[in-house]
C-alpha positions in Angstrom: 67.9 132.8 61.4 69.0 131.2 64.7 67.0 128.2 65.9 66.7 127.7 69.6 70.6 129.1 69.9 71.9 126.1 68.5 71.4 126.4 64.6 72.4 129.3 62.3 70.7 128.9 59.0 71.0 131.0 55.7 70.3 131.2 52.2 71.9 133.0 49.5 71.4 133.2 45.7 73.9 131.3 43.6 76.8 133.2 42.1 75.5 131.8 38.4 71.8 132.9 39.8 70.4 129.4 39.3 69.0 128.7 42.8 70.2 128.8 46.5 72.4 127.9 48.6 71.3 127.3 52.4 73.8 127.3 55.3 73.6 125.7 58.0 75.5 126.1 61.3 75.9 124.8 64.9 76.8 127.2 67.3 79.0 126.5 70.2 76.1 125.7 72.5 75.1 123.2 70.6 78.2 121.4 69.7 79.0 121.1 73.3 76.1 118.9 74.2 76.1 115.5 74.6 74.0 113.7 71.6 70.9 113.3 73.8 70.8 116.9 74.5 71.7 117.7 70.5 68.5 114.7 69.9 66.2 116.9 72.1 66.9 119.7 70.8 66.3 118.5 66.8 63.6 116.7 68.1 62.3 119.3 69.6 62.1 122.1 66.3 61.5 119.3 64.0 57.9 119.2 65.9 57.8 122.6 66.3 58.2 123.5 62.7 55.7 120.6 62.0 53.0 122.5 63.9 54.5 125.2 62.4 54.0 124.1 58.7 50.1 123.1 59.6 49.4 126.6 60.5 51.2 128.5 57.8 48.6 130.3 55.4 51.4 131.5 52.6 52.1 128.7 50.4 55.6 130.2 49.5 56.5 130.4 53.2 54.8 127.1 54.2 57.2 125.6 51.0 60.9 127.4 52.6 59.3 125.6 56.4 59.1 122.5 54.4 62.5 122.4 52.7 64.0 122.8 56.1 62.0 120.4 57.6 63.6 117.9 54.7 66.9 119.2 55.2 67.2 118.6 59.2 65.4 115.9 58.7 68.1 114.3 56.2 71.2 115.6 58.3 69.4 114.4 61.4 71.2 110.2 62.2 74.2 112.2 60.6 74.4 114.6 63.5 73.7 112.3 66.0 75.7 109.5 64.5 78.7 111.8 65.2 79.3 112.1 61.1 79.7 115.4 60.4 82.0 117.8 61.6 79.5 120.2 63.7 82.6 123.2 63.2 81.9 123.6 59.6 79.1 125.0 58.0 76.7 122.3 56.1 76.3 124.2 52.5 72.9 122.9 50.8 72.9 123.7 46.7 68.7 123.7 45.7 68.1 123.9 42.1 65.1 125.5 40.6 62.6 122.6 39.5 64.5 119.1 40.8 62.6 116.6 42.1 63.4 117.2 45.8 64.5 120.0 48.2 68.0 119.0 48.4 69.8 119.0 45.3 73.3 118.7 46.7 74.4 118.4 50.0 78.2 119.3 51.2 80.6 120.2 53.7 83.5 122.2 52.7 87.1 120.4 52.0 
C-alpha cells in the first residue's frame, strides 16, 4: 500500500506464525522534502485516515486503520525530529493479544 507516494507499508505473517510484521517505508519523494513538507504530508493522512476510521463499517478493517493510525502516530516527532534513518525500512512486530498495537518497534542493524 502506498500512501500519498511517500509511504510504502506492508504486513507479513511471522515466520513462527505468531502475528505480523508491518513495514514501513519512505520513498524517495518523501525523503527529499524538507521536514515541513514531510509534517504536511503526515499531517495530512493522519486526518485523512481519521475521517477514514469514522466511516469504516467493518470492524476488522476499521481495527488494521487504527493500528496504523497508532503506528504513524508513534514514529511521527521521530520522523520529523530527524531520528530515524528514512533509507531503511521501519519493521513493526504485533503480537496476537498485547495490550497495544505495537508490540516492538525496530529498524534494522
Amino acid at each position: 500500500m502506498l500512501i500519498k507516494d511517500s509511504i510504502n507499508l506492508h504486513s507479513s505473517d511471522k515466520k513462527d506464525g505468531n502475528g505480523k510484521e508491518i513495514y514501513i517505508g519512505f520513498t524517495e519523494d518523501f525523503r527529499q522534502k524538507d521536514m515541513e513538507e514531510q509534517k504536511s504530508v503526515l499531517d495530512s493522512y493522519l486526518a485523512e485516515l481519521e475521517n477514514d476510521i469514522k466511516a469504516e463499517k467493518d470492524s476488522t478493517t476499521r481495527e488494521g486503520m487504527m493500528m496504523i493510525h497508532s503506528i504513524v502516530a508513534e514514529i511521527y516527532q521521530h520522523i520529523l525530529s530527524g531520528q530515524l534513518d528514512l533509507e531503511e525500512d521501519l519493521v513493526v512486530d504485533v503480537e496476537p493479544d498485547t495490550s497495544g498495537p505495537i508490540d516492538t518497534l525496530r529498524q534494522p542493524s
